[in-house]
Residue, then its C-alpha position, 0 to 999 in steps of 0.5 A: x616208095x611211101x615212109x612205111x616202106x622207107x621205114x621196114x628197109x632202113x630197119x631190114x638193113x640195119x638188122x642183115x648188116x649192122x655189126x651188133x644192132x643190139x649191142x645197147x638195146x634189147x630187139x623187142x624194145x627197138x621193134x616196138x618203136x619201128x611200129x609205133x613209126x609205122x603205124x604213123x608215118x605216111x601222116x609225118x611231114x619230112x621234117x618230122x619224119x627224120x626227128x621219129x627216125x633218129x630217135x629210133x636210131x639213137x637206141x643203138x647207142x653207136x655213134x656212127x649209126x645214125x641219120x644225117x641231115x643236111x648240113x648248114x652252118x650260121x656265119x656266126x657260131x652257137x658255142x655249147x660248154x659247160x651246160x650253157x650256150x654261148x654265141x661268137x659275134x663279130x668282134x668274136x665276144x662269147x655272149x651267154x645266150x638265154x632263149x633261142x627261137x623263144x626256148x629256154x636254153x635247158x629245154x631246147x637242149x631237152x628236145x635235142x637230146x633224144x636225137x643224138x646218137x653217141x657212146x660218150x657224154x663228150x661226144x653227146x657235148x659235140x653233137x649238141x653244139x653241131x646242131x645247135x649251129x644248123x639251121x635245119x636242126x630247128x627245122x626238124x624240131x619243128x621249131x620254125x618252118x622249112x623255108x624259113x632262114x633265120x632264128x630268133x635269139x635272146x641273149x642273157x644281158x636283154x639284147x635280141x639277135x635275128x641271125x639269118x646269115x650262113x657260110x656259102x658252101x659254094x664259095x666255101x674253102x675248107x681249111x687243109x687236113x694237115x698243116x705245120x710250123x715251128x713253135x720255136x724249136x718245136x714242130x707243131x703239127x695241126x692234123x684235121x682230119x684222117x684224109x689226103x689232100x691234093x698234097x698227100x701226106x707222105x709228100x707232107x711229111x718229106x718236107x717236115x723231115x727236110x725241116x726238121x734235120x736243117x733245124x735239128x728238132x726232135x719235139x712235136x705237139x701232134x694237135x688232133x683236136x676235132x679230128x672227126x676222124x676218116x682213114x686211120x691209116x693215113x697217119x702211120x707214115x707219121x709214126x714212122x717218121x717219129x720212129x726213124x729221127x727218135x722224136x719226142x712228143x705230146x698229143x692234144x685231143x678233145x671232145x671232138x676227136x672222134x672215130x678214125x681219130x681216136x686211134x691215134x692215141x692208143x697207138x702212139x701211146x703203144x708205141x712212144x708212151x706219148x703223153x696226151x693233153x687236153x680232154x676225154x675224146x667223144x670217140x670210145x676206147x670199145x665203140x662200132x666203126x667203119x660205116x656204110x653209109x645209104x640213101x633210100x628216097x632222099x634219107x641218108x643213113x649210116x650204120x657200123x660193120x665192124x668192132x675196135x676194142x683198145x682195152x689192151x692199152x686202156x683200163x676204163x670204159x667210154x672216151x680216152x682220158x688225156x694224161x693232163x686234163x684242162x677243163x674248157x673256160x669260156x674265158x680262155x675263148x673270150x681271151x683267144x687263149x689256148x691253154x692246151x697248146x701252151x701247156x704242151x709247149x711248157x712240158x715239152x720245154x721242161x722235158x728239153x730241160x731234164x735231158 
């Protein structure tokens, strides 16, 4: 199959199988891109050929329908905050970052851009600081070749970096999607991501209930920073837990908290009023979902079947709005210091103070 062909079924798909392609864009403006794309394909490299795709792609304004692409991550991360690039180096400093494979900062981020697939500033944030840590992002820019392995990097202060080191993905043990400990008489609950681990999370939650009673606490900090998301049933059992020993909490979520993620607070909100701490969720209040997700000659693509609307919890439009907004320093990342998780823990005490 040539990239013509690639092209007329990806499109056919999305158009017989998308929930609403064209909820954000109007049919004939999508269609005259898909020719332009035709009429040039079979002459595009690959590389150049998911950079047309994904810009088409980026149309529909739907998060979750969108090209991937392979995935491979620096050692050493590129951090994106605030309009400005910063780069973590071993001793874990945020060094401000000038060019990187000779491009200023402002225009690299221009180039990106134009492939991203979001509904929310947040998660547009998100998604430039992910590609900006894979390597193969620069390989679609055209920026350095195929087989090339490493990036050129200046920073602000003059010193040039040559990173070409990258996770091994072979040896590589993901952290677990859920983990706990006690802050003092607070249960702090990390949930990564909306999955089950070899321990499932009812056996999880069994343990943290044995704790709980053994230690008497009634607090938590549910931190669902980052959490792009999966199976949005796995933390009911949860809220059933919360509901059975009348728990009271907080909820810390971010420009990551994404997809499957962004449910939690409207449901917790719904059901406990459990106030949020931290920043407006990349994942919309009204946004497409539950994607499927293809590979038609090594293009691997995804697209949404269905529509969720929290509109009965929220008023507004775009990402959720956390109760108590931090602003994201750069400094609290150069001092190791976590603001949101300490502002949580400060509020949970003063409530423990009134009652």
């Amino acid at each position: 199959m040539d990239k013509v062909d690639i092209v007329k079924e990806i499109f056919e798909d999305l158009k017989n199988n998308h929930k609403n392609l064209f909820h954000s864009v109007e049919k004939e403006v999508v269609d005259k891109e898909i020719e332009k794309l035709i009429s040039k394909a079979n002459s595009l490299n690959d590389e150049e050929f998911i950079y047309e795709l994904s810009k088409i792609f980026a149309l529909f304004k739907d998060a979750h329908t969108r090209v991937n692409f392979k995935f491979e991550p620096f050692e050493n991360f590129f951090c994106y905050l605030n309009g400005k690039v910063y780069f973590k180096d071993e001793r874990h400093n945020f060094l401000e970052v000038k060019t990187i494979c000779n491009i200023e900062i402002e225009n690299l981020i221009k180039m990106i851009e134009p492939i991203l697939c979001y509904e929310t500033e947040e998660w547009r944030d998100h998604l430039i600081e992910n590609r900006l840590n894979n390597i193969n992002s620069y390989k679609i820019l055209g920026l350095i070749d195929k087989n090339t392995q490493k990036l050129d990097v200046e920073l602000q202060n003059g010193e040039k970096l040559e990173l070409n080191k990258f996770v091994c993905k072979t040896n590589y043990q993901p952290k677990p999607s859920y983990e706990y400990r006690f802050i003092g008489d607070i249960l702090y609950l990390r949930y990564r991501r909306c999955c089950e681990d070899e321990l499932k999370f009812c056996d999880f939650l069994e343990q943290i209930e044995k704790d709980l009673n053994a230690n008497g606490i009634r607090k938590y900090v549910l931190d669902i920073r980052n959490n792009g998301g999966g199976n949005s049933e796995i933390i009911n059992p949860f809220m059933r837990l919360i509901e059975k020993l009348s728990l009271k909490g907080v909820i810390i979520m971010n420009r990551g908290t994404f997809s499957s993620a962004r449910f939690i607070p409207p449901r917790f909100k719904k059901a406990f009023n459990t106030p949020t701490i931290g920043q407006t969720t990349g994942g919309a209040i009204r946004s497409y979902g539950n994607c499927i997700v293809k590979e038609i000659e090594g293009i691997n693509y995804s697209y949404s079947t269905k529509y969720f609307d929290f509109s009965n919890v929220y008023d507004y439009d775009g990402g959720t709005k956390p109760d108590y907004y931090l602003k994201q320093s750069i400094d609290d990342l150069r001092n190791g210091k976590d603001r949101e998780l300490d502002f949580a823990l400060e509020l949970l005490k003063t409530d423990n103070e009134k009652d």
